[in-house]
N, C-alpha and C positions, 0 to 999 in steps of 0.2 A: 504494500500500500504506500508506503515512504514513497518509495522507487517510481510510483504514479503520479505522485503528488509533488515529487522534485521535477518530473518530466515536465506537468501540466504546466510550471510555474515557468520554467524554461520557454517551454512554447509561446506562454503567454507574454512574456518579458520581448524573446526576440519580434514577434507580433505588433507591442509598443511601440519598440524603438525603430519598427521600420513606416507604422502607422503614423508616427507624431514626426517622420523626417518630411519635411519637403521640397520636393525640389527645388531649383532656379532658375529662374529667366535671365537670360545673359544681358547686361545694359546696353548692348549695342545688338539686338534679338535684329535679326532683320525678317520684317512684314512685306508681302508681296497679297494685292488683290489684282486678278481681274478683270477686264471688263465683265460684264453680267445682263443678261437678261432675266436672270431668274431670281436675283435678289439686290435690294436696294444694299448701297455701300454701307452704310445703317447697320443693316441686316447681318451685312455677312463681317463689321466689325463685332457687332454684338457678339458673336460665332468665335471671333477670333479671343474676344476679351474673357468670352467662360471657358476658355482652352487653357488660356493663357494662368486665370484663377484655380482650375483645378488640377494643373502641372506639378503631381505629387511622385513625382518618383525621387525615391533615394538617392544623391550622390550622383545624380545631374541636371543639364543645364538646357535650358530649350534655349533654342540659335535661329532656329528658323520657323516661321509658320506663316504657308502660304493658301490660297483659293485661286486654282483654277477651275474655268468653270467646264471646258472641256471634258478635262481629269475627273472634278468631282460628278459631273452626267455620269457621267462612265460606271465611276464605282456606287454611286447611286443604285441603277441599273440592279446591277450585282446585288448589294444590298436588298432589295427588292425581293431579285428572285431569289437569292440563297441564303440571306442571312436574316437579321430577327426583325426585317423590314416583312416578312413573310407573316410572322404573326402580330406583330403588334398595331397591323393596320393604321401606320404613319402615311399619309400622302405624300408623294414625290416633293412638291413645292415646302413642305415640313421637314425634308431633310438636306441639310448643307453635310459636305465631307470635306474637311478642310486637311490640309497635309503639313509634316513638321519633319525640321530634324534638331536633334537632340545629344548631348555628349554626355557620354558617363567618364566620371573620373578612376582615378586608379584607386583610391582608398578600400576600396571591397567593403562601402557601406550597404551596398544594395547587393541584398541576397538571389537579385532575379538576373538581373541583367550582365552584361558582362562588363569589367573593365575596361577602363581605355579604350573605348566604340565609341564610335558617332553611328545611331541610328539614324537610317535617311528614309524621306517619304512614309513616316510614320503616320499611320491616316484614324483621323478624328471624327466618328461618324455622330453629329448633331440632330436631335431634332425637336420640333414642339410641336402642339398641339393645332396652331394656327396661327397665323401669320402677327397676332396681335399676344401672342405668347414668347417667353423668354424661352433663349435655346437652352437646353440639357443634352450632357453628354450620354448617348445613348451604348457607345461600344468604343473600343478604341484598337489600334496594336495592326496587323500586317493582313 
């Protein structure tokens, strides 16, 4: 029972200190929008600034985050038909996919990722309810 109860605390502690780390936006992050017919510049900053707020990974740094709108059609699409655009009955015009890249440092604070990588085109799949709703992050990652 000891031996369950030191694990638990163990799990629970590493779980803490990766949940209360977050990450960084680099002071010189470079933004790229765009042109757009499908969403007001507005829009698709709003898009950028709840990415931007909930950029919680361990021990890196986001550098870039862009909207094409090309790209994001594209993996819309996809979304749609293979991912949880399938059930959750989101409208296309209710999802922005916005795209990032991101450095992790060398410290080995972050238990998921790897060290000294810059992830690239790391895609942010946004949506809300209606056009007159705040975006929420709906899915994230490759």
């Amino acid at each position: 029972m000891k031996k369950f109860i030191i694990s638990v605390c163990c799990i629970l502690s590493v779980f803490l200190l990766v949940a209360c780390n977050k990450g960084n936006i680099s002071n010189e992050i470079s933004i790229e929008i765009s042109e757009s017919t499908k969403f007001s510049k507005e829009e698709i900053e709003s898009a950028i600034q709840c990415v931007k707020s909930n950029f919680s990974f361990p021990a890196a740094t986001l550098t870039k985050i862009w909207y094409d709108e090309e790209e994001s059609n594209y993996l819309v699409d996809g979304y749609l038909e293979n991912g949880r655009g399938l059930t959750n009955g989101v409208k296309a015009e209710n999802i922005i996919i916005l795209l990032s890249n991101f450095d992790v440092d060398g410290s080995g604070d972050n238990p998921v990722l790897n060290p000294n990588t810059t992830y690239s085109d790391y895609q942010w799949v946004l949506i809300r309810d209606s056009k007159n709703n705040d975006w929420k992050i709906d899915s994230f990652g490759y």
